[in-house]
N, C-alpha and C positions, 0 to 999 in steps of 0.2 A: 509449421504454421503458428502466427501469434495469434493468442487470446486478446478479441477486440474490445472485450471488457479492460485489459490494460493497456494496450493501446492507446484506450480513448481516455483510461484518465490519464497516462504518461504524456501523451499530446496537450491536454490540458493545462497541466502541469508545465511545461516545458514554456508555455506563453506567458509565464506568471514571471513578474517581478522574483528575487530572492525572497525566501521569507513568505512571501504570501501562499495563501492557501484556499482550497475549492472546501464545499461541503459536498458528500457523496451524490445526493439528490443532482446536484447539478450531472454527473458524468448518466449521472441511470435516466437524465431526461433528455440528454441528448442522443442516448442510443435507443430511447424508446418516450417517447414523445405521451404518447396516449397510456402508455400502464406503463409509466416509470417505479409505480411502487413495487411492481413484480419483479422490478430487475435489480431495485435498492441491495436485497439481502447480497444478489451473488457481488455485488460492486462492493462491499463493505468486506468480500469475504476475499476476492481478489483482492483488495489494499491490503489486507492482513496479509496475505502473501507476498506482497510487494516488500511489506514492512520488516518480515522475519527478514529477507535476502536481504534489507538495507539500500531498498532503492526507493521507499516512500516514510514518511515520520507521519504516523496518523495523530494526531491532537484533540485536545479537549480543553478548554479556557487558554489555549495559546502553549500549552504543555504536551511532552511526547506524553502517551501512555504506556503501560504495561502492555503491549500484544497477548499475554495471557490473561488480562484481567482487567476489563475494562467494558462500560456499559457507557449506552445516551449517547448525545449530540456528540458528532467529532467532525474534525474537519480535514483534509487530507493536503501534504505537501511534499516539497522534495525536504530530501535528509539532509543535514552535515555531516563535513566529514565523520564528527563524532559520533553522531546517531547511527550513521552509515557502518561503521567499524564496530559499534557497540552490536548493532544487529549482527554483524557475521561473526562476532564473539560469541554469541550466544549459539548461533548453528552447532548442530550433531558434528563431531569430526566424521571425515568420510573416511570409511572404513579399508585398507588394501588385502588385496585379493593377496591369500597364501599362495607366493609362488614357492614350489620344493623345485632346488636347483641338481 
């Protein structure tokens, strides 16, 4: 089952021009109209997950940020290739299972 928190912003996303970009607000008041601020945190927390795997570039004056270090106003998009590759450079290698033959 997918999480409709990124669903809704991926869908959102996916309407936009190259380059253009939503602020979080928009996706947490479309999934919750009346108390979009209650749903603001987990929408900001799903993009940062988006972002580590390389499927979203979260911004701040038009700039990617640090995913580890970064505060304020941001605004969310799709990634380039670059950003895209640099994010799954950064990922944990995945580990393989000791197989004894």
């Amino acid at each position: 089952m997918s999480d409709p928190i990124e669903t809704a912003i991926l869908n959102k996303l996916a309407g936009l021009e190259p380059g253009k970009s939503i602020e979080p607000a928009e996706v947490a008041k479309a999934l919750q109209p009346e108390q979009w601020q209650r749903m603001l945190p987990k929408v900001r927390a799903t993009a940062l997950g988006l972002m580590r795997q390389g499927r979203l570039t979260i911004t701040k004056k038009g700039k990617p940020v640090d995913p580890d270090n970064f505060r304020g106003v941001t605004r969310l998009r799709l990634p380039t290739e670059e950003e895209a590759a640099l994010a799954l450079s950064r990922r944990p290698p995945v580990a393989e299972d000791d197989v004894e033959d």
